[in-house]
TORKOL-4160 file (C-alpha; in steps of 0.2 Angstrom, whole numbers, padded with zeros to 4 digits, m for minus):
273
<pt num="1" X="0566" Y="0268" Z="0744"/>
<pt num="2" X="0556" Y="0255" Z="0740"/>
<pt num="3" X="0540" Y="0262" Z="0753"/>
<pt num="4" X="0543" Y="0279" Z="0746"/>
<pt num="5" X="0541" Y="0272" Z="0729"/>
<pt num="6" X="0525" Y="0261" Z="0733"/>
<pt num="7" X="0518" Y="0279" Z="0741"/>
<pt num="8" X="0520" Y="0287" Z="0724"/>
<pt num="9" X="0514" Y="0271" Z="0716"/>
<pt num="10" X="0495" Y="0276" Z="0717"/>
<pt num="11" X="0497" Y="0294" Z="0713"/>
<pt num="12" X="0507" Y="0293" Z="0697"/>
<pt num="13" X="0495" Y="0277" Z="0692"/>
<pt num="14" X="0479" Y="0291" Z="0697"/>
<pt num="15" X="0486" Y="0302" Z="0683"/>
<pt num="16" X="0490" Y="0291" Z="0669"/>
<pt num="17" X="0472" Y="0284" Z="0671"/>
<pt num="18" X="0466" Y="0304" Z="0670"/>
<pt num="19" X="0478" Y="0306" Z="0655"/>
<pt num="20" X="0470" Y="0291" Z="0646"/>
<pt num="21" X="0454" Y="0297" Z="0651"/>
<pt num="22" X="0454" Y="0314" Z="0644"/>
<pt num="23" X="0460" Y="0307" Z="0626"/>
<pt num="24" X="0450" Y="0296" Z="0626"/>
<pt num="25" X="0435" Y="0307" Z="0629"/>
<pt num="26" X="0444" Y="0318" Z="0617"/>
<pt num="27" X="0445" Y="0306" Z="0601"/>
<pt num="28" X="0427" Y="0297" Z="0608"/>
<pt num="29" X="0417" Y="0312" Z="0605"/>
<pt num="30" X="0422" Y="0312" Z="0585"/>
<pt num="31" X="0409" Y="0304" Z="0576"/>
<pt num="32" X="0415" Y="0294" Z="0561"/>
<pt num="33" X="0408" Y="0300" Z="0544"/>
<pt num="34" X="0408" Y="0293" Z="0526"/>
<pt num="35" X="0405" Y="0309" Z="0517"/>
<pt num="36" X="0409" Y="0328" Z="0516"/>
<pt num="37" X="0391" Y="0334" Z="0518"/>
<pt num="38" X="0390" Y="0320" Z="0531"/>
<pt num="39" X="0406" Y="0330" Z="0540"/>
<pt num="40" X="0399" Y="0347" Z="0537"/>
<pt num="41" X="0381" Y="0342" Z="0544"/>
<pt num="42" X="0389" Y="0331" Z="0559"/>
<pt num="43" X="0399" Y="0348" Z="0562"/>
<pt num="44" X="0385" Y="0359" Z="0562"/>
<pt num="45" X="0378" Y="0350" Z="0575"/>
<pt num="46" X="0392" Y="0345" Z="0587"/>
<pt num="47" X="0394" Y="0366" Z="0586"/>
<pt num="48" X="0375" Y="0368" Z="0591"/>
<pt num="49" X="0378" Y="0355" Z="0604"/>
<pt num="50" X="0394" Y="0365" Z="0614"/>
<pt num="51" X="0404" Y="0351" Z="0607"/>
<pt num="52" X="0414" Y="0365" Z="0600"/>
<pt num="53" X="0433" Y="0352" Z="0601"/>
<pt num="54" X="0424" Y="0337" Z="0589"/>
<pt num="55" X="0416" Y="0351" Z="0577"/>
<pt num="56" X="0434" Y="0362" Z="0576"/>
<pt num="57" X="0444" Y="0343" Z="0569"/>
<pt num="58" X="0430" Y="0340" Z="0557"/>
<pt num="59" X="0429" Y="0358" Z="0549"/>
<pt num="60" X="0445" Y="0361" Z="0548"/>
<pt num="61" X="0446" Y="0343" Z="0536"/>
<pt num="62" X="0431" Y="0348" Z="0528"/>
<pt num="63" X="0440" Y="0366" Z="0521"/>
<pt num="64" X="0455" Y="0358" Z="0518"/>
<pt num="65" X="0448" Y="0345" Z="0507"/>
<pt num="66" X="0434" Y="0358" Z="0499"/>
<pt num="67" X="0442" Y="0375" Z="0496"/>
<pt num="68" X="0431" Y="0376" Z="0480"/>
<pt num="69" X="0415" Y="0371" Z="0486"/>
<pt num="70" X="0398" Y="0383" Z="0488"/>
<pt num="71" X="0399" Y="0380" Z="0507"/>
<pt num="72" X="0416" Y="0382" Z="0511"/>
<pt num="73" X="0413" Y="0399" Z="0518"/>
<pt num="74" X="0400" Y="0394" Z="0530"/>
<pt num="75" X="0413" Y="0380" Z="0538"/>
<pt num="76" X="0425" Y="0393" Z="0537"/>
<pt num="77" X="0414" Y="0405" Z="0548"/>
<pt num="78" X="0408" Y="0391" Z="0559"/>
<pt num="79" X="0425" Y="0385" Z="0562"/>
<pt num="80" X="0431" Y="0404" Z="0569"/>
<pt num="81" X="0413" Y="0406" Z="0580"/>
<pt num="82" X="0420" Y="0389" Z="0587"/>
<pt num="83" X="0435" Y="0394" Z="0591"/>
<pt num="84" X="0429" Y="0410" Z="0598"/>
<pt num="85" X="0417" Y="0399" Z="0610"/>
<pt num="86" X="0434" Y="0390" Z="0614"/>
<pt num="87" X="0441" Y="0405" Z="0618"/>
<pt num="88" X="0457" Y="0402" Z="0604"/>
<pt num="89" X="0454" Y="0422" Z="0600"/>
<pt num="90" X="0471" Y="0420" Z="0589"/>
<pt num="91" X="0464" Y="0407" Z="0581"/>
<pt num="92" X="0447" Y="0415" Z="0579"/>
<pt num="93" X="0453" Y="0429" Z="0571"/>
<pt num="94" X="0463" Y="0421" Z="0557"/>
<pt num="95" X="0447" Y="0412" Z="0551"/>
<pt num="96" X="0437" Y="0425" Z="0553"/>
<pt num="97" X="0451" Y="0434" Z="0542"/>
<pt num="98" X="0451" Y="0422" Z="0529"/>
<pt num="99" X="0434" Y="0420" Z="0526"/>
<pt num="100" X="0432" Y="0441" Z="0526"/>
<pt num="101" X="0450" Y="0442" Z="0513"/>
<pt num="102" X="0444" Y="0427" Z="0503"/>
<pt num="103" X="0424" Y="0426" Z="0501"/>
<pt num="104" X="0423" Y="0444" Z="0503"/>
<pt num="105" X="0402" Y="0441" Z="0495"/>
<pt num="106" X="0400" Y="0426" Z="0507"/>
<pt num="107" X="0384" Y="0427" Z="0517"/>
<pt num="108" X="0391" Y="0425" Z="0532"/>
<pt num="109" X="0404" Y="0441" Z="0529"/>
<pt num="110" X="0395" Y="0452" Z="0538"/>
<pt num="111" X="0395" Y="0442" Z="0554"/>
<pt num="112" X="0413" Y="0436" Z="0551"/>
<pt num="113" X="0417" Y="0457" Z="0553"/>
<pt num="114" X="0409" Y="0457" Z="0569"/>
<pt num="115" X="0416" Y="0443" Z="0577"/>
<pt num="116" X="0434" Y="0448" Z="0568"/>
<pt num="117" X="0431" Y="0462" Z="0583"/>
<pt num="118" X="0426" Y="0451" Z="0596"/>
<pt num="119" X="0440" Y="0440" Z="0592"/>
<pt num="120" X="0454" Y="0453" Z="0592"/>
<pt num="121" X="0444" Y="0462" Z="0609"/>
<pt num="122" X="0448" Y="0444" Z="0618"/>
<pt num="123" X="0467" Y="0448" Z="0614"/>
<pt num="124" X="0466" Y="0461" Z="0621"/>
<pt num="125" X="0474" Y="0465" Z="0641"/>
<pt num="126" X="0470" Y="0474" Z="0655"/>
<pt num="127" X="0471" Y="0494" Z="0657"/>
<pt num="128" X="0487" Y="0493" Z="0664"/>
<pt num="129" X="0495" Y="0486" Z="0647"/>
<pt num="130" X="0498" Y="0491" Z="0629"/>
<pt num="131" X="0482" Y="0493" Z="0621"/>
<pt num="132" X="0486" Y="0487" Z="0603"/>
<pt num="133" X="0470" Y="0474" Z="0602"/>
<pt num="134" X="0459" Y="0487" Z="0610"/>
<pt num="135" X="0462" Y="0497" Z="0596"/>
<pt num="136" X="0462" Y="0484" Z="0583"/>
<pt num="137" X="0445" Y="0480" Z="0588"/>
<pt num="138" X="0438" Y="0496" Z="0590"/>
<pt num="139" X="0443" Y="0499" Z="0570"/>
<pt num="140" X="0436" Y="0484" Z="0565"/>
<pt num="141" X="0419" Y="0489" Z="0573"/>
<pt num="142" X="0420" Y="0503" Z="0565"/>
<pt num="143" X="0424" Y="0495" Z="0549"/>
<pt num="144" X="0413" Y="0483" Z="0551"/>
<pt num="145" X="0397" Y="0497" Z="0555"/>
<pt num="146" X="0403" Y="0505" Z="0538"/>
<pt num="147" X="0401" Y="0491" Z="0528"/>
<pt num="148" X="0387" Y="0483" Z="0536"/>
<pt num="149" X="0373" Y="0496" Z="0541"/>
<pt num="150" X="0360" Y="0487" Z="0541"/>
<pt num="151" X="0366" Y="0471" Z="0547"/>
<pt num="152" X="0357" Y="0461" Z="0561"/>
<pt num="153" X="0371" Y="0463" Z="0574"/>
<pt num="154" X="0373" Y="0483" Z="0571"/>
<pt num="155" X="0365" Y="0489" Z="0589"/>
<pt num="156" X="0379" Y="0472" Z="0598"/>
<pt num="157" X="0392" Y="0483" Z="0586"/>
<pt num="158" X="0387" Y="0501" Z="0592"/>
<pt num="159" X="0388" Y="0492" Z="0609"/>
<pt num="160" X="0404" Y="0484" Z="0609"/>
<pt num="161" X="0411" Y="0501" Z="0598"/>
<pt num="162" X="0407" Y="0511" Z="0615"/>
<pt num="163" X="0413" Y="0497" Z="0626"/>
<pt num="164" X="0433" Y="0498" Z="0616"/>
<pt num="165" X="0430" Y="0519" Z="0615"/>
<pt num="166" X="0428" Y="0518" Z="0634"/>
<pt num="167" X="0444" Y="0506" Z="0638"/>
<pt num="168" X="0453" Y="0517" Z="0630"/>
<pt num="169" X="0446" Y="0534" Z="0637"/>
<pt num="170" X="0450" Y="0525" Z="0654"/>
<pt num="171" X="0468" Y="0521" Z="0650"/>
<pt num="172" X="0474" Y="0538" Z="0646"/>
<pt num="173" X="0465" Y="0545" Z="0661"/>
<pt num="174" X="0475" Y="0532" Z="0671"/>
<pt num="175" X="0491" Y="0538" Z="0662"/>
<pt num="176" X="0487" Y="0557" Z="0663"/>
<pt num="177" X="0485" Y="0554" Z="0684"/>
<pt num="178" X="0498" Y="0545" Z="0684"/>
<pt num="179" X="0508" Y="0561" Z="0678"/>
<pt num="180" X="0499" Y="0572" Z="0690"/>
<pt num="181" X="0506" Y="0561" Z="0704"/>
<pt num="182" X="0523" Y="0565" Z="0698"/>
<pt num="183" X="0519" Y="0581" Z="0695"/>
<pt num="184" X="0523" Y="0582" Z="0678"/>
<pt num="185" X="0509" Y="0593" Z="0671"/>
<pt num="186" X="0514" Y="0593" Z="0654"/>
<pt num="187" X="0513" Y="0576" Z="0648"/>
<pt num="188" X="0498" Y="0575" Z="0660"/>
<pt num="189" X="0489" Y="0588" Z="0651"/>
<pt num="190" X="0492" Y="0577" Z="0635"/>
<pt num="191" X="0483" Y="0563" Z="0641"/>
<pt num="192" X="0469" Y="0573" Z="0647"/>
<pt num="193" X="0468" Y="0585" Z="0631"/>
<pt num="194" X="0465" Y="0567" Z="0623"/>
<pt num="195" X="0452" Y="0562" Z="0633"/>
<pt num="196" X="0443" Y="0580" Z="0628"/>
<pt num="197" X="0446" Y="0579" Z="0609"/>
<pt num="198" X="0443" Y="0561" Z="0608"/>
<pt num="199" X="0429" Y="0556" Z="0620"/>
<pt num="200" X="0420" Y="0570" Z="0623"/>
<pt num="201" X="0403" Y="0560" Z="0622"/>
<pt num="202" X="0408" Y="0548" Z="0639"/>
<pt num="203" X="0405" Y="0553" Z="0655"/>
<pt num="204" X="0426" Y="0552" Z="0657"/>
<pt num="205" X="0427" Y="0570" Z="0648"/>
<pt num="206" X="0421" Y="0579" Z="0665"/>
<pt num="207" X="0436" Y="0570" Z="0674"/>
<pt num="208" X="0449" Y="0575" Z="0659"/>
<pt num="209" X="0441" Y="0594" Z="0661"/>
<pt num="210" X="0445" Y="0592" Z="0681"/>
<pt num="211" X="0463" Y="0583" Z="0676"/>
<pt num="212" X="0465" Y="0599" Z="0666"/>
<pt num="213" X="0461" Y="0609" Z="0679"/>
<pt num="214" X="0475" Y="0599" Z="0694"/>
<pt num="215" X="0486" Y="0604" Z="0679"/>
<pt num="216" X="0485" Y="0622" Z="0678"/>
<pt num="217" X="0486" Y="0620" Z="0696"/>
<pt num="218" X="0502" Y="0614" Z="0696"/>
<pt num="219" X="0508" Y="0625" Z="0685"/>
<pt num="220" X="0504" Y="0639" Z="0696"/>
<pt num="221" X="0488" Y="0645" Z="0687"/>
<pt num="222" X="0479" Y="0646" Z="0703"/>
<pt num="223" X="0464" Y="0657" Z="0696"/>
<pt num="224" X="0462" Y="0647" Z="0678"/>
<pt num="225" X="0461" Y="0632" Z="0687"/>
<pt num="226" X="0447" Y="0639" Z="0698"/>
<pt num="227" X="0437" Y="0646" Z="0683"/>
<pt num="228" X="0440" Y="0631" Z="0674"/>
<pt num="229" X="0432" Y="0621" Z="0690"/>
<pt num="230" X="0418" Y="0632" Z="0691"/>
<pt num="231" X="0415" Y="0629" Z="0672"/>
<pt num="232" X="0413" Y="0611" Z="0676"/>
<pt num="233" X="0401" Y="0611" Z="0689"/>
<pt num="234" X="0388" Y="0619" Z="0679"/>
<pt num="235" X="0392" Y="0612" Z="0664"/>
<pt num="236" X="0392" Y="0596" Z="0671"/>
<pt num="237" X="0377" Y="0600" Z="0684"/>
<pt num="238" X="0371" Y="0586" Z="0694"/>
<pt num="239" X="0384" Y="0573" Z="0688"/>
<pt num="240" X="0398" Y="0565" Z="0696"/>
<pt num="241" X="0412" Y="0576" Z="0688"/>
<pt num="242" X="0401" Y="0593" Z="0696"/>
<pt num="243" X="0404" Y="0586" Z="0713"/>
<pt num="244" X="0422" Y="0579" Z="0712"/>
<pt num="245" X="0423" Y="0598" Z="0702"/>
<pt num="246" X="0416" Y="0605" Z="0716"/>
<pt num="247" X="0425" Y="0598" Z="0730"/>
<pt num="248" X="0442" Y="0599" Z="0719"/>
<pt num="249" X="0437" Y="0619" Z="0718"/>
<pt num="250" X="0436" Y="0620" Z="0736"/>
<pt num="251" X="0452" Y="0613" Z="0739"/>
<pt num="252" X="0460" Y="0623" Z="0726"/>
<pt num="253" X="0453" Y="0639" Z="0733"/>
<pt num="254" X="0462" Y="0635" Z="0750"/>
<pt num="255" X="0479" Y="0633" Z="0743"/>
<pt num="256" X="0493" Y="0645" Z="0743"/>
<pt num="257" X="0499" Y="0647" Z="0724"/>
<pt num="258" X="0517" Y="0635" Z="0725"/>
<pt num="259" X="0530" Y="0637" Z="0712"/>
<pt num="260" X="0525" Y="0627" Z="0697"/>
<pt num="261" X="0530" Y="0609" Z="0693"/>
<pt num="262" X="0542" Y="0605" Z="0683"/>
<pt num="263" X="0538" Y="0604" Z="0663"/>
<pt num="264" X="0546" Y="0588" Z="0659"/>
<pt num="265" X="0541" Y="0581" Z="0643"/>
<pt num="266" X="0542" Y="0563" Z="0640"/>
<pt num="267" X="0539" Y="0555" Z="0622"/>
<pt num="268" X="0520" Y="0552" Z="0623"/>
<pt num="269" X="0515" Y="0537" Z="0613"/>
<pt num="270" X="0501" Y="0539" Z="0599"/>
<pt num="271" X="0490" Y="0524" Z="0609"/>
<pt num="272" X="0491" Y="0530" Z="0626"/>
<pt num="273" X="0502" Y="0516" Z="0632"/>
């Protein structure tokens, strides 16, 4: 007992002296200050700096003790980028929230709609999941584009506006073919009658039109799906979706007409989840 305690000995001493380290490194790299404007300016450049873990502690006891002052907002703003550089998205967003619900004429407003987007957009999870935070960002652009037309980040905001618009495309394409797997045209159709009304302006919309097309196919609608197919690949001409038409065209013209699937129709949810 006594060796296999004096093996451990080192390890467990290794990790105490790393625990120690990191908070002292953690409480070290606070600067002490005798003033608020001295706590605001220190902050403003521990953020510049990356030292984003010393400028969060001192901004968020500069808006605690200053919520009447003419700067408050900018620490406000500066706090939620912090956060955002930390990756604390939750915590980003309900700065970002407050400065936007309660200095809605702050300079810094505009900016603070933007990053409320990339805040919730960092919630967010992969296509396989509910995409609630997709969505929420998406409006918030959007939102954020309407109030601000003219604000310096609006080409970043059409960007990141087309980046959510495309998650989402790509998430009901994944639930519509997930349904043509099954066989289940109905609910498949939903997904890709989405896709069409919705996204028409992405490169996905050929796809949805060729989803469509597997649909009425299953369905038994050999000819439609064939005419659909042959729309698509002048439609589309020289594109992805005309080739994956075309080949999907050949395929359906050397099938024999099966009896159609079944029309089961599940509860589709609003969000494509």
């Amino acid at each position: 007992m006594i060796r296999a305690f004096a093996r451990k000995l080192p390890r467990r001493l290794a990790a105490l002296f790393l625990l120690a380290s990191l908070a002292g490194c953690g409480a070290s790299v606070i600067p002490s200050v005798r003033t608020d404007a001295e706590r605001l300016e220190t902050a403003r450049r521990l953020a510049a700096e990356g030292e984003r873990f010393a400028a969060i502690e001192l901004l968020r006891n500069y808006v605690e003790r200053n919520a009447g002052a003419s700067d408050v907002d900018e620490a406000i703003y500066l706090l939620g980028e912090c956060y955002l550089g930390q990756k604390e998205w939750a915590s980003a967003q309900l700065e970002f929230e407050r400065l936007l619900r309660d200095y809605p004429e702050s300079d810094s407003s505009g900016s603070a709609s933007f990053r409320l987007g990339e805040a919730l957009f960092g919630q967010a999870r992969g296509p396989d999941f509910d995409p609630e935070f997709t969505q929420r960002a998406l409006t918030q652009w959007l939102e954020y584009r309407a109030g601000y037309p003219d604000h310096w980040r609006a080409a970043e905001g059409d960007r990141r506006i087309l980046e959510a618009r495309g998650r989402l495309a790509h998430k009901l394409m994944s639930n519509g073919q997930l349904y043509v797997r099954l066989r289940m045209a109905v609910p498949a159709r939903t997904y890709f009658e989405r896709i069409v009304k919705e996204f028409s302006d992405l490169p996905l919309a050929g796809q949805a039109e060729i989803g469509l097309a597997v649909c009425e196919r299953l369905e038994g609608r050999k000819a439609e799906a064939i005419a659909r197919l042959q729309r698509i690949e002048q439609e589309f001409a020289g594109t992805p979706a005309a080739a994956a038409a075309r080949h999907e065209r050949e395929r359906t013209e050397k099938m024999k007409v099966r009896t159609p699937a079944r029309p089961i129709t599940p509860a589709v949810p609003d969000l494509g989840s």
